[in-house]
Structures are given as C-alpha cells and as structure tokens.
C-alpha positions in Angstrom: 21.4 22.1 -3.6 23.3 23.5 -6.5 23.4 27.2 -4.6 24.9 25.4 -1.7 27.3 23.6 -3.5 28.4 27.0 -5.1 28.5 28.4 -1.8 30.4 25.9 -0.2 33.5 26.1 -3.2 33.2 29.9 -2.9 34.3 29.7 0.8 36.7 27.3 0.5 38.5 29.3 -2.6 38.3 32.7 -0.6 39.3 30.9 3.3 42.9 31.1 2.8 45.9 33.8 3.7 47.6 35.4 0.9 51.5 36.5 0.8 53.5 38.5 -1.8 57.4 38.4 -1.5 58.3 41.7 -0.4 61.5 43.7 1.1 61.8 44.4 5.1 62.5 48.3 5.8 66.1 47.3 6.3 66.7 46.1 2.9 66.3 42.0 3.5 63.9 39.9 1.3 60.5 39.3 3.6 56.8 38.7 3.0 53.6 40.0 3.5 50.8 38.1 4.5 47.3 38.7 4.5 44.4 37.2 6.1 41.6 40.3 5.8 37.9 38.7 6.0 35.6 37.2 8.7 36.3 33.5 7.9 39.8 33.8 8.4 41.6 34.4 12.0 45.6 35.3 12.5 46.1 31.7 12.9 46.1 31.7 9.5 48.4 34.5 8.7 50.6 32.5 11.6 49.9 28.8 9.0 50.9 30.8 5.9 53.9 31.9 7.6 55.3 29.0 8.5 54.8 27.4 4.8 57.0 30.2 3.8 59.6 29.8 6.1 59.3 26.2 7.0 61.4 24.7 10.0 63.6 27.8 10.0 60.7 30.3 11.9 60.2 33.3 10.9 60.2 37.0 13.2 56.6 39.2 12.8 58.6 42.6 11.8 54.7 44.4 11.6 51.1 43.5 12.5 48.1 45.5 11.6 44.6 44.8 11.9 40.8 47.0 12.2 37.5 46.5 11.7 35.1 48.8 10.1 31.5 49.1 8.5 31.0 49.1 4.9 27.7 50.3 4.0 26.4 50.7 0.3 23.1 51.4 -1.4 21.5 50.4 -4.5 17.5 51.4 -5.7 16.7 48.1 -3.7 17.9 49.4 -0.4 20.6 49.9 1.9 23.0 47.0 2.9 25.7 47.1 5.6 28.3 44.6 6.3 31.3 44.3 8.6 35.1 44.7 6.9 38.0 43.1 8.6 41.5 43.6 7.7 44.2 42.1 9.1 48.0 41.8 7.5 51.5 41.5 8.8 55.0 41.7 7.7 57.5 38.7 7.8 60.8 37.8 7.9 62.1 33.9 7.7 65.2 33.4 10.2 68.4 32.8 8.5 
C-alpha cells in the first residue's frame, strides 16, 4: 500500500509541462514549454500555454517532438525503455 501511495505522488509530481521564459529568434520575450515523457500528451504543452498567456492566446513559433529507445545495462541485466520528447516554442499575442 505504501509503494503505491509513493507511486501515485511520483506521477502526479512528474505529469505536468514545464516552461522557462525565453526570447523568440526575433528578439521578443516568449516561452518554452516542455511536455517530454509518456504520461504527458501536447494537450498539455497546449494547457501550460494558455496559463502563460491567458485570454490573450498565444502563436506556436516552433514544435519539435521524437521518440527513441533508451537502453542501459547494469550486472543484473539489460533494460530498455521508450524516451519521448516533445517541446515547443511560444509566443503570447500582444
């Protein structure tokens, strides 16, 4: 019960978008938002983005995403797991 509990917070603290303030390439303040991992979707770089910018709206300037395999190995054996990144760049509307 205890692990699951633990589990449970872990999710919940690591199942939300992330933005730093940044600079567009033409000079204006922006952000950049990202929403890498398999519990989160771009619905939820789209959410953060709109707490940013609020009623105003924002324009997606750049939007990357891939997937890829990370694979690692310890005495114990070999462990695989898939890697999801996703990001994009934003600008609030004026």
């Amino acid at each position: 019960m205890r692990v699951a509990l633990y589990l449970l917070v872990v999710v919940a603290l690591t199942a939300c978008a992330t933005a730093k303030e940044t600079y567009t390439p033409s000079g204006q303040k922006g952000y950049s938002i990202n929403c890498s991992g398999s519990a989160l979707t771009w619905g939820e770089c789209a959410q953060k983005a709109g707490e940013l910018c609020g009623a105003k709206g924002y324009t997606i300037l750049e939007r990357t995403g891939d997937q890829g395999t990370m694979v690692s190995a310890t005495q114990y054996g070999m462990f695989g797991n898939t890697v999801t990144n996703r990001s994009m760049l934003i600008q609030c509307k004026p």
